[in-house]
MARBA-3410 file (N, C-alpha, C, O; in Angstrom, 1 decimal):
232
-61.1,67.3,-22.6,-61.7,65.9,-22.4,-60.6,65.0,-21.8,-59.5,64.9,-22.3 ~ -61.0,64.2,-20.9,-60.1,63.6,-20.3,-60.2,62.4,-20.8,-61.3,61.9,-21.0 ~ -59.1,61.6,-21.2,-58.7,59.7,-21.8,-58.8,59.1,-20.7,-58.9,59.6,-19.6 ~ -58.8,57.8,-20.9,-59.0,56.6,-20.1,-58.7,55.4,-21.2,-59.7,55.0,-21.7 ~ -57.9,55.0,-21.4,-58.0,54.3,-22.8,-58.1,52.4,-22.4,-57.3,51.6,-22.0
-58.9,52.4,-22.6,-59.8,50.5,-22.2,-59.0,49.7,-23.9,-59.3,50.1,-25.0 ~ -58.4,48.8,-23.7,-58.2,47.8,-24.3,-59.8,46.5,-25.0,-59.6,45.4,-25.5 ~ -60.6,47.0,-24.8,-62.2,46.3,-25.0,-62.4,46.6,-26.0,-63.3,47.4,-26.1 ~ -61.7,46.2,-27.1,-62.6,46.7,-28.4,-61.2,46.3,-29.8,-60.0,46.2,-29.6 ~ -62.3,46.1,-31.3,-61.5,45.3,-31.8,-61.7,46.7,-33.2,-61.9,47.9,-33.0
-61.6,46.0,-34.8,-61.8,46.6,-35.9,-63.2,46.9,-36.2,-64.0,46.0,-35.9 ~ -63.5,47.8,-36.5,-65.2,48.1,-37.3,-65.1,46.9,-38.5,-64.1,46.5,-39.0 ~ -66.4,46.6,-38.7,-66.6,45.9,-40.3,-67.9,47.1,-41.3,-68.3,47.0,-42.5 ~ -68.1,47.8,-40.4,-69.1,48.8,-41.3,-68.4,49.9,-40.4,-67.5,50.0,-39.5 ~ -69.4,50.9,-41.3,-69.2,52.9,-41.3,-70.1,52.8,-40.4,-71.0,52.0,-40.4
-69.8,53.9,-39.6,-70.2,54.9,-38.9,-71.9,55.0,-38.9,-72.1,55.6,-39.9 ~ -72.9,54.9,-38.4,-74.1,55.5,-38.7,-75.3,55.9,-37.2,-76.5,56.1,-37.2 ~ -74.7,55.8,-36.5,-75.8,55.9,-35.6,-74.6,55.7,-33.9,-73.6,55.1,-33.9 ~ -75.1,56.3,-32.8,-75.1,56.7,-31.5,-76.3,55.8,-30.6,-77.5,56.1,-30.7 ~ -75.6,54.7,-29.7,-76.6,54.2,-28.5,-76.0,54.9,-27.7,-74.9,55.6,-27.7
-77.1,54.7,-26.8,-76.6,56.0,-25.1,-77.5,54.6,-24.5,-78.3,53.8,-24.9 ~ -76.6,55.1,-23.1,-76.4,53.6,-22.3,-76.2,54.6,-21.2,-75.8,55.7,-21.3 ~ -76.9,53.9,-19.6,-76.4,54.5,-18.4,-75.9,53.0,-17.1,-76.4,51.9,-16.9 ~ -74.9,53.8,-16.5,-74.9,52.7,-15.8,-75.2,53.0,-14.3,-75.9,54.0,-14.2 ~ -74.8,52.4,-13.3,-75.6,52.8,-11.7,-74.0,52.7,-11.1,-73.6,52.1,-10.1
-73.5,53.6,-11.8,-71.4,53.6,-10.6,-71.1,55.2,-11.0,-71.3,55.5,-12.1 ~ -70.8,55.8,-10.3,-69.8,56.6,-10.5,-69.0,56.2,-12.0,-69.0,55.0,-12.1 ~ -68.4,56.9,-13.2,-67.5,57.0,-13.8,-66.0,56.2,-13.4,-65.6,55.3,-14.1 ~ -65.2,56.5,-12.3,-64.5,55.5,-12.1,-64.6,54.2,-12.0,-63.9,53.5,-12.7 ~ -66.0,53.5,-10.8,-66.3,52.7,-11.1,-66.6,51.9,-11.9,-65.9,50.9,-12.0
-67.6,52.3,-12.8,-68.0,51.8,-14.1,-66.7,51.6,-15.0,-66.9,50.6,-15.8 ~ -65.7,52.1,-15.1,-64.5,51.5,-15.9,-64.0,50.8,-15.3,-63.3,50.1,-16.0 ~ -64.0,50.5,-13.8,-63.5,49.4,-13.6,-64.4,48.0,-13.6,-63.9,46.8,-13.6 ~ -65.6,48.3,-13.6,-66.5,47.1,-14.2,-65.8,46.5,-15.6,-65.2,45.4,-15.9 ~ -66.3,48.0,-16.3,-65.9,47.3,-17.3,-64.3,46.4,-18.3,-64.1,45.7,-19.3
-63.6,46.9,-17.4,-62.0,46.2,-17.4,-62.6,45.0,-16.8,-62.5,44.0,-17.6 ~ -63.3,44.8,-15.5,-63.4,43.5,-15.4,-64.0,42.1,-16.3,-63.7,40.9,-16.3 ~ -65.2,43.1,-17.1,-65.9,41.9,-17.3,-65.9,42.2,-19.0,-66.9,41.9,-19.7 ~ -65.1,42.6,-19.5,-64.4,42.5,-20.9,-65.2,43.6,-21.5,-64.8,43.5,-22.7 ~ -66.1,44.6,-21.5,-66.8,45.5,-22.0,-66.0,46.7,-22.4,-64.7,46.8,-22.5
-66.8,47.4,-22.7,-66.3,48.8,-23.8,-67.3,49.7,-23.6,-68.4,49.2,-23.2 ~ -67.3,51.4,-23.9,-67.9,52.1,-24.7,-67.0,53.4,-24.8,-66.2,53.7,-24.0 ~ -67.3,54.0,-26.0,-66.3,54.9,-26.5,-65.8,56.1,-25.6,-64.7,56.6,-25.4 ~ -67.4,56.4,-24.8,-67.2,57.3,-24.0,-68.0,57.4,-22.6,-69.0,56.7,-22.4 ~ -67.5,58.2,-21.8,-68.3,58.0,-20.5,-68.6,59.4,-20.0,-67.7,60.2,-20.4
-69.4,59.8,-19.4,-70.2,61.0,-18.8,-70.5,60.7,-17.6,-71.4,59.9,-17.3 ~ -69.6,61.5,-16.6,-69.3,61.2,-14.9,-70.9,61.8,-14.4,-71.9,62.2,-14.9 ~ -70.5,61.5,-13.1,-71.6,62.0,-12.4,-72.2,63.7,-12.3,-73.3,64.3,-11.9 ~ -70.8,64.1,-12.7,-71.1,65.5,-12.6,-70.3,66.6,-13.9,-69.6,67.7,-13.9 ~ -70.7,65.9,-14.9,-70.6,66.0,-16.5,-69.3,66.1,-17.1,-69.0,66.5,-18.2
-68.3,65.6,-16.0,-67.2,64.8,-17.2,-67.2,64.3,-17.9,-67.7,63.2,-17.7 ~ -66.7,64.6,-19.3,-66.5,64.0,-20.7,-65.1,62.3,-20.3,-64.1,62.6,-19.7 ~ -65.2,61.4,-20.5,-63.6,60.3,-20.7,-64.3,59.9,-21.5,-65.5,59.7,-21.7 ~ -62.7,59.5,-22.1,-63.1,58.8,-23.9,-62.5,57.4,-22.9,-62.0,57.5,-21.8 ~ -62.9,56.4,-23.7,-62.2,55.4,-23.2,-61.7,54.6,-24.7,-60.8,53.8,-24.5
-62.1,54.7,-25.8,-62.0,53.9,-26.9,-61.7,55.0,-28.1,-62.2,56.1,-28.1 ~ -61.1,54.8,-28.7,-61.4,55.7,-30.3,-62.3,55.2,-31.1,-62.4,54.0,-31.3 ~ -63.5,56.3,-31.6,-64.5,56.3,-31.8,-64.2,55.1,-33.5,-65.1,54.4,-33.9 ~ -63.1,55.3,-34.0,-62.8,54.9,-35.5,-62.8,53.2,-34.7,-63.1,52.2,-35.4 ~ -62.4,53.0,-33.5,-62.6,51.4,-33.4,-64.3,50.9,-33.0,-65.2,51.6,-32.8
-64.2,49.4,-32.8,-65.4,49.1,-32.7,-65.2,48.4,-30.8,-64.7,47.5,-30.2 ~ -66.3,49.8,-30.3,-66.5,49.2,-28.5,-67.2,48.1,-28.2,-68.2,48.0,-29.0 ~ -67.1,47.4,-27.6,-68.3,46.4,-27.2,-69.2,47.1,-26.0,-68.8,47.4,-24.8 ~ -70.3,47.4,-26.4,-70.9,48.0,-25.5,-72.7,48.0,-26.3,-73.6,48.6,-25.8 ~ -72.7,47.1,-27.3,-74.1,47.3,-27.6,-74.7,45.4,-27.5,-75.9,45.3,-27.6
-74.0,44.4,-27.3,-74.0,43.0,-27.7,-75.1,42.5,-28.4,-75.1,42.8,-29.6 ~ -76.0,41.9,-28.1,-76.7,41.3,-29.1,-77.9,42.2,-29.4,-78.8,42.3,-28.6 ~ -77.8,42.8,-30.4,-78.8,43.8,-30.8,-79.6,44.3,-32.1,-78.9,44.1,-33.2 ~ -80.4,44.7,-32.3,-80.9,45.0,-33.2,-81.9,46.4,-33.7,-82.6,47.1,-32.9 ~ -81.7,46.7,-34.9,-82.1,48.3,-35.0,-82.3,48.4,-36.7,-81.4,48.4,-37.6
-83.9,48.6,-36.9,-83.9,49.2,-38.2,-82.9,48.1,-39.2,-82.0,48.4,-39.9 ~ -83.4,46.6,-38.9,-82.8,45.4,-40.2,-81.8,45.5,-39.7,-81.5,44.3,-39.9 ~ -80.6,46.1,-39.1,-79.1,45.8,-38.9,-79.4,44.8,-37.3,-80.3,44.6,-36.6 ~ -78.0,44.2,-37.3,-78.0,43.0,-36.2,-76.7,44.0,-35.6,-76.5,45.1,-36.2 ~ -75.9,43.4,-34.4,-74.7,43.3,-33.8,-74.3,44.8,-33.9,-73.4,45.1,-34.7
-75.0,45.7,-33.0,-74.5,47.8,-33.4,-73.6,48.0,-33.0,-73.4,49.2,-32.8 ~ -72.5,47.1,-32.6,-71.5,47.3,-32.1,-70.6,47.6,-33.4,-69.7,48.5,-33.4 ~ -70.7,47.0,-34.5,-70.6,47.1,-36.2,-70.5,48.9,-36.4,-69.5,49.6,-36.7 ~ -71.2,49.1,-36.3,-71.9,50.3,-36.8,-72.2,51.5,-35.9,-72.5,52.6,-36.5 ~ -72.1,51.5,-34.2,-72.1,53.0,-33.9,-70.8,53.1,-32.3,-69.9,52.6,-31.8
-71.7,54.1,-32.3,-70.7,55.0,-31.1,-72.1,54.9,-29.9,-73.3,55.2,-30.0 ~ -70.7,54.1,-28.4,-71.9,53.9,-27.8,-71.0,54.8,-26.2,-69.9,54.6,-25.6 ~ -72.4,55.7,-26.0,-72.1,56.4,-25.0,-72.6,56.4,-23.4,-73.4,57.3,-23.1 ~ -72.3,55.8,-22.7,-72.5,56.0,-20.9,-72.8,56.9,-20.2,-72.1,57.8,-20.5 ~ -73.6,57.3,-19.3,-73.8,58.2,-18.9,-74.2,57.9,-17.5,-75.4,57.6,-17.2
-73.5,58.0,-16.6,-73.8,58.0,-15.1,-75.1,57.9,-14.4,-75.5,59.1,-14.3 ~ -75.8,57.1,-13.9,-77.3,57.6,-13.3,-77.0,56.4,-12.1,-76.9,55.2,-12.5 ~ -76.8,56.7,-10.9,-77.3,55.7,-9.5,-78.5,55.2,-9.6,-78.7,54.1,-9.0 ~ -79.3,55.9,-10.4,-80.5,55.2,-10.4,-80.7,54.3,-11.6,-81.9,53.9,-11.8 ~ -79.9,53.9,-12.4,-80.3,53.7,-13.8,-81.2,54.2,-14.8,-81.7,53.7,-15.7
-81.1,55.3,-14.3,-82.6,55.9,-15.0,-83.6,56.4,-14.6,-84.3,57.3,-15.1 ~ -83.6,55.6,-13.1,-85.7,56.1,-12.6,-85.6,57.6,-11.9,-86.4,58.4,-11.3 ~ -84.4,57.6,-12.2,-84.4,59.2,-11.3,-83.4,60.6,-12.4,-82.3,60.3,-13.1 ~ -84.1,61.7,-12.4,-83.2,62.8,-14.0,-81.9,62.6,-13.5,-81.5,62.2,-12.4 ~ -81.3,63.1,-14.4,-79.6,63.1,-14.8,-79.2,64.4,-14.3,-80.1,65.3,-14.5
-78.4,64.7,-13.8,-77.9,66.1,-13.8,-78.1,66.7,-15.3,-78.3,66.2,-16.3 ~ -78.0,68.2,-14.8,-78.0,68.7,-15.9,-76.8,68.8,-16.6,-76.9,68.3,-17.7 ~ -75.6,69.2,-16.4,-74.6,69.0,-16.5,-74.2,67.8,-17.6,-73.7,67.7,-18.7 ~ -74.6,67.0,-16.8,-74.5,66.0,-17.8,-74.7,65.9,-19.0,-73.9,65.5,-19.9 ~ -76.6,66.4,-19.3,-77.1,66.6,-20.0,-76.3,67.0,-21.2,-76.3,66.5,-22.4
-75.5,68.5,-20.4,-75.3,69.7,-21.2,-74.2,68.9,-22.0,-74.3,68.7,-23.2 ~ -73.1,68.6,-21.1,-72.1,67.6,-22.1,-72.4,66.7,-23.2,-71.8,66.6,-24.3 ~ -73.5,65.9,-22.7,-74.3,65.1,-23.5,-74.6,65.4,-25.0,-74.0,64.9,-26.0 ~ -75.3,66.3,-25.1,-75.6,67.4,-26.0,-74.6,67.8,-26.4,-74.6,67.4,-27.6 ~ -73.5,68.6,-26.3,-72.3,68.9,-26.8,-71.6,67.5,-27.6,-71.1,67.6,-28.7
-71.7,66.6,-27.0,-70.8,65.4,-27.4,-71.2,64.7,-28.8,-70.6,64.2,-29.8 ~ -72.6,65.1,-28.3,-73.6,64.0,-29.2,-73.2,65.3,-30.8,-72.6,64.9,-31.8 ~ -73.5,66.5,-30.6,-73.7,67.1,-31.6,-72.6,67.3,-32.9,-72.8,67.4,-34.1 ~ -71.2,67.1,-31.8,-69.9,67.1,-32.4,-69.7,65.4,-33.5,-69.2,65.4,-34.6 ~ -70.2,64.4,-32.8,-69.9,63.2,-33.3,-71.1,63.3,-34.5,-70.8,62.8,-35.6
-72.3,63.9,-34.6,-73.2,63.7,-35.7,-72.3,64.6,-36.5,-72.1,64.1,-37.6 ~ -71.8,65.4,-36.4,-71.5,66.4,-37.8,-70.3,65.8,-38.1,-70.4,65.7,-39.3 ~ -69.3,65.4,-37.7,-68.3,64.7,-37.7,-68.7,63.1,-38.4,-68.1,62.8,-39.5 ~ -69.2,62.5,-38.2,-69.5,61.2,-38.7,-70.9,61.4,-39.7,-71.3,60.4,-40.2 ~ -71.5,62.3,-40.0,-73.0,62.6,-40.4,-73.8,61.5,-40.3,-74.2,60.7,-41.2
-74.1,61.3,-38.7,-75.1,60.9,-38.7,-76.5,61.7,-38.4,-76.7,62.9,-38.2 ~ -77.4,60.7,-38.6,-78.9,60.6,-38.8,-79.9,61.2,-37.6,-80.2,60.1,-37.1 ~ -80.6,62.0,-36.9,-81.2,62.0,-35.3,-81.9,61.1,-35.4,-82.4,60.7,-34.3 ~ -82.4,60.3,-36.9,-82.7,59.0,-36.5,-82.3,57.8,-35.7,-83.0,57.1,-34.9 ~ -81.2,57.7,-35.9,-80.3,57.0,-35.7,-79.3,57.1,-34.2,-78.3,56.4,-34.0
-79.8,57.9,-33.4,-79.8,58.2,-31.6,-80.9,57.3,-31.1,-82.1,57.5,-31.2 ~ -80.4,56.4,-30.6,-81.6,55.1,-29.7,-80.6,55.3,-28.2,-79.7,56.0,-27.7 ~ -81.3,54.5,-27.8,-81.1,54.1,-26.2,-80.9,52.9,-26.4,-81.4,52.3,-27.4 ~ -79.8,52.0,-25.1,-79.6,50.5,-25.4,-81.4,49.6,-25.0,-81.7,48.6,-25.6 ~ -81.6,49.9,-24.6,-83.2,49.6,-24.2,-83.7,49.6,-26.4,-83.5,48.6,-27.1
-84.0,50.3,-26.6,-84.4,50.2,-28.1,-84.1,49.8,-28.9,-84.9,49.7,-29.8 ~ -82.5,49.3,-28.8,-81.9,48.6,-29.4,-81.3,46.8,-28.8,-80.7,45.9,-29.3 ~ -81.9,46.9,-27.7,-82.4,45.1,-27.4,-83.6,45.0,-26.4,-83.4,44.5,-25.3 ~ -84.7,45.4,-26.6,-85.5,45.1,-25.5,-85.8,44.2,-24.6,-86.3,44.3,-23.4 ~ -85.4,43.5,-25.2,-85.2,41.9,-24.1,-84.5,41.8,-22.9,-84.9,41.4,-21.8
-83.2,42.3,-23.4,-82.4,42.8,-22.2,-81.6,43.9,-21.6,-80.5,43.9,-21.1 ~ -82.6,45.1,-22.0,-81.8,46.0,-21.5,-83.3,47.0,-21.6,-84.1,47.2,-22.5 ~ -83.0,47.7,-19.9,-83.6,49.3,-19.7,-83.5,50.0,-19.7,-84.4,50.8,-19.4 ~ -82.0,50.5,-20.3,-81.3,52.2,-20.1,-81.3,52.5,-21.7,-81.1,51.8,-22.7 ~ -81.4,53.8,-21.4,-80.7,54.5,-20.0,-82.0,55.0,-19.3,-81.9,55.9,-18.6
-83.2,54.3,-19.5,-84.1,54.1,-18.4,-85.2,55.2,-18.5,-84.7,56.0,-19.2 ~ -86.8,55.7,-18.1,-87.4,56.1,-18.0,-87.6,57.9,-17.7,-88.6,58.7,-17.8 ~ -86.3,57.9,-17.4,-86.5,59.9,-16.9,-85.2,60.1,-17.9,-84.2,60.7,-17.4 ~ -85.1,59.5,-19.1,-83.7,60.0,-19.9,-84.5,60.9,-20.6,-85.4,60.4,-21.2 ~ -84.3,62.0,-20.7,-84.5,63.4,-21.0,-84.6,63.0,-22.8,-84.4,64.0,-23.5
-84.7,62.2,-23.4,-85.4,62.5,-24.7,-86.0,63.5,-24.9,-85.3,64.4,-25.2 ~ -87.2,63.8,-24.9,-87.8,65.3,-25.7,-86.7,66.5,-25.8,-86.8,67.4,-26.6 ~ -85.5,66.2,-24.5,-85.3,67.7,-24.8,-84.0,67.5,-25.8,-83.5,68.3,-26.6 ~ -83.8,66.5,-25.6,-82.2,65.8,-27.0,-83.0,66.3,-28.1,-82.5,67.1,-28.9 ~ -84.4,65.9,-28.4,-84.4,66.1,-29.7,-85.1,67.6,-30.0,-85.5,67.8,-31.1
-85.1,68.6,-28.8,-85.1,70.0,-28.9,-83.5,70.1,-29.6,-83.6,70.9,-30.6 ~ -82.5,69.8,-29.6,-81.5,70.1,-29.7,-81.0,68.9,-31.1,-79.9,68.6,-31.4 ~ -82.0,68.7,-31.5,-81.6,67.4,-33.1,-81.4,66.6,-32.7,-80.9,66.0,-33.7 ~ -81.2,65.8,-31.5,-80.5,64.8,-30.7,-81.3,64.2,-31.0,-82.3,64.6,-30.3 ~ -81.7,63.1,-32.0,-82.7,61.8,-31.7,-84.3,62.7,-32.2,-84.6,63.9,-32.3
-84.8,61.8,-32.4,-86.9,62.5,-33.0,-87.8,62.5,-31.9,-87.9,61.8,-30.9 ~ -88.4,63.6,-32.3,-89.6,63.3,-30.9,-90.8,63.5,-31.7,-90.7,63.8,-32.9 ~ -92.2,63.1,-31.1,-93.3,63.0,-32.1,-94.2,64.4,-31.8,-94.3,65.2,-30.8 ~ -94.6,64.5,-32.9,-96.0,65.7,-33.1,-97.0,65.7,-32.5,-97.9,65.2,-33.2 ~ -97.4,65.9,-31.6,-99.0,66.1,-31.3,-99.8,66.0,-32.3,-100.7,65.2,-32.2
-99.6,66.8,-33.2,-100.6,67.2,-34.6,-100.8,65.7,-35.7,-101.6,65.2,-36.5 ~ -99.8,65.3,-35.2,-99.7,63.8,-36.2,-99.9,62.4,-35.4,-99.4,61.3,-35.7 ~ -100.6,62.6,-34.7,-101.2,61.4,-33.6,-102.2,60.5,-34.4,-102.4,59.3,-34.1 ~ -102.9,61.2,-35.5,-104.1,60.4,-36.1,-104.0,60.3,-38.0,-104.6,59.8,-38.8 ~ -102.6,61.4,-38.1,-102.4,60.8,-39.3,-102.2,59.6,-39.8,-102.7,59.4,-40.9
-101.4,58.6,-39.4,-101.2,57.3,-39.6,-102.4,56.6,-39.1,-102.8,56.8,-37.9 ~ -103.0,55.9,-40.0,-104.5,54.9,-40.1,-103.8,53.6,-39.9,-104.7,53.0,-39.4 ~ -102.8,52.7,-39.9,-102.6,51.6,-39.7,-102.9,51.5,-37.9,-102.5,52.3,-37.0 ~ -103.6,50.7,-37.8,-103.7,50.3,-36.4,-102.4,48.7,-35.7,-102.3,48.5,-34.5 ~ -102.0,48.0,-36.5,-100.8,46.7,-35.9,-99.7,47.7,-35.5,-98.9,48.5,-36.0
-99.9,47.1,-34.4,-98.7,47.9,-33.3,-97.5,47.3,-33.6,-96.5,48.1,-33.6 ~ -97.2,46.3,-33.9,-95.8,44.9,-34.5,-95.5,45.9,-35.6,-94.4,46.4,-35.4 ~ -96.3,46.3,-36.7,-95.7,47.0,-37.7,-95.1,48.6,-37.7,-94.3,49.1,-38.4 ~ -96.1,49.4,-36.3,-95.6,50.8,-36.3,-94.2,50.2,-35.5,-93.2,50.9,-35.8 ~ -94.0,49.4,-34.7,-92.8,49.8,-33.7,-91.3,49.0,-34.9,-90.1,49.1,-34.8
-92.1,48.1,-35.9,-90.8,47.4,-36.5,-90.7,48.8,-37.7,-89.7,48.8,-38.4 ~ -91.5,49.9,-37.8,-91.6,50.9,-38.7,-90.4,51.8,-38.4,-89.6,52.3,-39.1 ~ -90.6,51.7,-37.2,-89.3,52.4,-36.2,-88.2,52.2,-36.2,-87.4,53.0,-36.5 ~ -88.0,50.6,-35.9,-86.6,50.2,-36.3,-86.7,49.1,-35.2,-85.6,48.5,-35.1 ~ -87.7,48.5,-34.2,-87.6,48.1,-33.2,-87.5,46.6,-33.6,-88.1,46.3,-34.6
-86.9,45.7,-32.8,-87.0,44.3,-32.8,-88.2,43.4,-32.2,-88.1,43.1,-31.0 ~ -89.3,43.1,-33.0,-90.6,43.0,-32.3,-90.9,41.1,-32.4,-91.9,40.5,-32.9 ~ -89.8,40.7,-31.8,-89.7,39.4,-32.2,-90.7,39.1,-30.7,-91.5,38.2,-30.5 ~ -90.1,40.4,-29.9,-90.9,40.4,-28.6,-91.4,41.5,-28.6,-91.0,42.6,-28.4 ~ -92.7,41.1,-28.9,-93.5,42.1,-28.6,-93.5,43.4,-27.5,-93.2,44.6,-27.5
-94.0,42.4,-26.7,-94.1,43.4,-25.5,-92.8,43.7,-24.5,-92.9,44.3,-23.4 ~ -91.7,43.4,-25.2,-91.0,43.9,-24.7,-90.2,45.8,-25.7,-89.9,47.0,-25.5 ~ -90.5,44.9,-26.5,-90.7,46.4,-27.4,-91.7,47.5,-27.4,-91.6,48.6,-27.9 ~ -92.9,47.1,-26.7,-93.5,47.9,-26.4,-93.2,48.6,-24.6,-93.5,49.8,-24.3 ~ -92.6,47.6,-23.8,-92.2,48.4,-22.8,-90.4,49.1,-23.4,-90.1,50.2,-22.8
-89.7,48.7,-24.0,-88.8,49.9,-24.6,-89.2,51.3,-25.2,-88.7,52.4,-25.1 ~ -90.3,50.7,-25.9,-91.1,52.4,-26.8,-91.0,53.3,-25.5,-90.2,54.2,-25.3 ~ -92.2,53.0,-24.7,-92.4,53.6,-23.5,-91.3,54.0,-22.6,-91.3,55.2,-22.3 ~ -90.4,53.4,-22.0,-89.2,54.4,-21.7,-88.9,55.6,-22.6,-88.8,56.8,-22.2 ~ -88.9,55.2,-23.7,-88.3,56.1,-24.2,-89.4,57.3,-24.4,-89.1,58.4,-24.0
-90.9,57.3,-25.1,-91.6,58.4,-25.3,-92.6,58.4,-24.4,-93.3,59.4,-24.6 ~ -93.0,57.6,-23.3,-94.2,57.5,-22.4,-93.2,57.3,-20.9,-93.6,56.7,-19.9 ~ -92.3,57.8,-20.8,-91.5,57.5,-19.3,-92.4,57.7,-18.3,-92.4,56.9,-17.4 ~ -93.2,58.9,-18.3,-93.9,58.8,-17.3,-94.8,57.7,-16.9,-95.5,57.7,-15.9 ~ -94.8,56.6,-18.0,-96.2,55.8,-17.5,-95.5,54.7,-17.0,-96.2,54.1,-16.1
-93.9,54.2,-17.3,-93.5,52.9,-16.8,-93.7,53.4,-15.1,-93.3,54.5,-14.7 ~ -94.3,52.5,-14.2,-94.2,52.0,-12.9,-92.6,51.6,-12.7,-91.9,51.0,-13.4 ~ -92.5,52.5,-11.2,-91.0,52.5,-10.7,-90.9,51.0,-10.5,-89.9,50.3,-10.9 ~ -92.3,50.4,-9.6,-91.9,49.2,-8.9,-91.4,48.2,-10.1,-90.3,47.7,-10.1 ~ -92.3,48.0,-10.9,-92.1,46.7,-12.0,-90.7,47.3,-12.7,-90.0,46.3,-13.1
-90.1,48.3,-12.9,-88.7,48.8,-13.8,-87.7,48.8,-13.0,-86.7,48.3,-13.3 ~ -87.8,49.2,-12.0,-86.2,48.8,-11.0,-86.7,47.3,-10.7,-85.8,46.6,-10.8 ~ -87.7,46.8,-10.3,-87.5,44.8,-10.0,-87.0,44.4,-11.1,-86.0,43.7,-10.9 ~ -87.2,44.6,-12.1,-87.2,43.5,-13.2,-85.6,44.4,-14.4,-85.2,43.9,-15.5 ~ -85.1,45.5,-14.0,-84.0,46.2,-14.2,-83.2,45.4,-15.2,-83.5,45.3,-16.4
-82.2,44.7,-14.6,-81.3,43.8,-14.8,-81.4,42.5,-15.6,-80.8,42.1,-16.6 ~ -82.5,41.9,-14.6,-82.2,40.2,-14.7,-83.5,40.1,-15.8,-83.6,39.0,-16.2 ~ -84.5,40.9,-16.5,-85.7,41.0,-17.3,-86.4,42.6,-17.0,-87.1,43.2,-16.2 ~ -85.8,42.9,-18.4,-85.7,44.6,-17.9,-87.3,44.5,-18.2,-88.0,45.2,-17.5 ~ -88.3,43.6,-19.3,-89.7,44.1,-19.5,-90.8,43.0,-18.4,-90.8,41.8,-18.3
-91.5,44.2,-17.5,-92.8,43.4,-17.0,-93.3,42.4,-17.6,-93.1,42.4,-18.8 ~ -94.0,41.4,-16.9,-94.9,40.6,-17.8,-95.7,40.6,-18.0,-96.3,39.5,-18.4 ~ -96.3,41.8,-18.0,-97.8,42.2,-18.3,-97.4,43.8,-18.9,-96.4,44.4,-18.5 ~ -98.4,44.4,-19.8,-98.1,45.5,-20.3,-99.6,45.8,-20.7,-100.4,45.3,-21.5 ~ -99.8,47.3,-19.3,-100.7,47.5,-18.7,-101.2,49.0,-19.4,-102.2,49.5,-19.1
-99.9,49.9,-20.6,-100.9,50.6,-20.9,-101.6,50.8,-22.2,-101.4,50.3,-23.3 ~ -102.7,51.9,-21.8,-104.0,51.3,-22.4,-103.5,51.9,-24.0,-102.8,52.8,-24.5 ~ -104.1,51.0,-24.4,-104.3,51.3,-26.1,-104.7,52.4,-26.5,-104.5,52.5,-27.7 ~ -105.2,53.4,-26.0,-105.9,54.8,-26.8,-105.1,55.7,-25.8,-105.5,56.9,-25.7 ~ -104.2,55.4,-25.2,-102.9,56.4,-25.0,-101.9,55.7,-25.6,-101.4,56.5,-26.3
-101.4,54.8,-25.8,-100.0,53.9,-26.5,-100.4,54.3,-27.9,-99.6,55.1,-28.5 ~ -101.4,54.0,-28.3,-101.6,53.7,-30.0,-101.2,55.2,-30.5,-100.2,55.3,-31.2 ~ -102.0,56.1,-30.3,-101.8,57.7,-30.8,-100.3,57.8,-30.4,-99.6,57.8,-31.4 ~ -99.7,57.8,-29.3,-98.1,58.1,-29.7,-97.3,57.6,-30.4,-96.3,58.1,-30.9 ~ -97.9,56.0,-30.5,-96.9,55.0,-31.5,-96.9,56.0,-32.7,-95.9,56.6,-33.2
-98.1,56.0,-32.9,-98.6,56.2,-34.5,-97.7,57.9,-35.1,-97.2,58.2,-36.2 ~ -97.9,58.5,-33.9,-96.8,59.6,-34.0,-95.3,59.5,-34.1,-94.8,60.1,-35.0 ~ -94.7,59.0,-33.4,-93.3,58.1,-33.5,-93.2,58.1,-34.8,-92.5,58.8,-35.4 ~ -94.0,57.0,-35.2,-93.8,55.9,-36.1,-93.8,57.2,-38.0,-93.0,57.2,-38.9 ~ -95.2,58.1,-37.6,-94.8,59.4,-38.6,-93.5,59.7,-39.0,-93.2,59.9,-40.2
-92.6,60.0,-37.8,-91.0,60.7,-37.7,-90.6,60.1,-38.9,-90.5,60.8,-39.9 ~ -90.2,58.3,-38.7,-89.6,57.5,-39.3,-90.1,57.5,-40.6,-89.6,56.7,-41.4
END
């Protein structure tokens, strides 16, 4: 594994419990030199063609999650390890595999190492929906959590859960539903990727990562929430 060691980052005030994955739109070089510029952090970075760089020690705290929220905790920069992962596209387009593969390797060694939770594997998107998309709509979830990486939901369990308020299955999750529908276009990257529209997720990417309208239908949303929301 190759170092890169970024000065961006200060003491933890909490332990260890959970993993954001973050992608950005640069090459690995790049992207560190962003983030030297504009004061950021994350522990680790995953090049375009599945280099491992550490850039932080995991025992410090990166700045790489800022104003956030997850499951009643505020500020996850407190509390996890936050990982980059190269995509030109931000997302709307798959990751190498390679990457993947590292990905997976990386992810598996830090859970057994710190015992964390596959609950506790989010995307920066799920953990601020307001303002943030990544690591974006084709981030290979289902198959992380073939590999314990993060939960994926049941088919079989789509109608076990009878609550129908969607504010309660997505804050059941851990999600910040202060905005609604922004949390509902975060769900959806993450377990409906195929339904976010390229046009409205790359326009509104950056500057207002959620559309202003949230167009899908309720008797496909609701059964997967409700599945999700089982895991948790």
């Amino acid at each position: 594994m190759q170092k890169y060691p970024l000065e961006n980052y200060d003491e933890r005030s909490k332990p260890i419990d959970g993993i954001v994955l973050h992608c950005c739109a640069f090459s690995a070089k790049e992207a560190i030199k962003s983030f030297e510029e504009a004061g950021v952090s994350a522990h680790y970075i995953i090049d375009l063609n599945g280099k491992i760089i550490k850039l932080v020690d995991v025992d410090k705290r990166a700045w790489h999650a800022g104003k956030s929220f997850w499951k009643n905790q505020e500020s996850l920069n407190n509390n996890t390890i936050g990982i980059e992962v190269c995509n030109l596209s931000l997302g709307q387009t798959p990751y190498d595999k390679r990457q993947i593969f590292s990905l997976v390797r990386l992810c598996k060694f830090l859970m057994k190492k710190y015992h964390i939770s596959k609950k506790n594997i989010v995307g920066h998107s799920d953990i601020a929906p307001s303002r943030k998309a990544d690591p974006g709509k084709c981030f290979p979830w289902a198959y992380l959590a073939r590999h314990c990486i993060g939960l994926w939901y049941d088919d079989k369990t789509k109608t076990d859960i009878q609550a129908q308020n969607q504010a309660e299955l997505l804050s059941r999750i851990g999600y910040d539903v202060s905005n609604l529908m922004a949390a509902k276009w975060a769900f959806c990257r993450h377990y409906l990727g195929e339904l976010v529209p390229d046009d409205k997720d790359v326009k509104h990417l950056i500057d207002n990562p959620n559309p202003s309208d949230f167009t899908v239908a309720d008797e496909v949303f609701l059964p997967v929430l409700k599945a999700v929301a089982e895991k948790y």
